[in-house]
N, C-alpha and C positions, 0 to 999 in steps of 0.2 A: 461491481457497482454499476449503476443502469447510468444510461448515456445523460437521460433528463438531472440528474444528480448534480454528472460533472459540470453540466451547462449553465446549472444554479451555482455552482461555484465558481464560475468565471467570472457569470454576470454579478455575482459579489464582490468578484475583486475588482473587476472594473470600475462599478459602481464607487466601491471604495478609495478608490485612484480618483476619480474625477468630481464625486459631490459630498461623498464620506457614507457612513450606514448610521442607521439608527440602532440603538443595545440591543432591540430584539433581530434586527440582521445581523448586530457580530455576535450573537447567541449562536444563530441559524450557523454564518459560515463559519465560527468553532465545529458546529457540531457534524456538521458536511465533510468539515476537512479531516474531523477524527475518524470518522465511516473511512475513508479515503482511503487514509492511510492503513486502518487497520485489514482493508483490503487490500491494498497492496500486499502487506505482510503473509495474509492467507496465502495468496497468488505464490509468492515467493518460496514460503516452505513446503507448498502442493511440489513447487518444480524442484525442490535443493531433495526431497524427498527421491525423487527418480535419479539425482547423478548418481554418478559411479567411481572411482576413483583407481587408477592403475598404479601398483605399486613399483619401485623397480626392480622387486621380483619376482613380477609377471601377472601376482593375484590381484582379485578386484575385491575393492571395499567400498561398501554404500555410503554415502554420506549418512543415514540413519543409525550406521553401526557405530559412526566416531562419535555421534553424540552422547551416545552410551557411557563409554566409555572414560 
């Protein structure tokens, strides 16, 4: 997610802490904060994608093969 995104949703929350938003702002930071997250979500299974996992005896299993399973 691009930097200018996250800084819109600061200054949305902020905003919203101190003067409140109007519907077409809590529309926007709904829709920001769903981006967000579903970003983060990408990020997370790009990385759970490359662990590894060591059995204790001795083989290695990808995190991609348990889900299979």
């Amino acid at each position: 997610m691009e930097d200018k995104r996250i800084e819109r949703i600061n200054e949305l929350y902020h905003k919203s802490q101190s003067v409140g938003l109007s519907e077409e702002e809590k529309l926007e930071q709904t829709q920001l904060r769903k981006e967000y997250v579903a970003s983060i979500r990408r990020n997370l299974r790009g990385t759970l994608e490359h662990v590894s996992f060591v059995n204790p005896d001795g083989s290695v299993t990808k995190a991609s093969e348990l889900k299979n399973k």
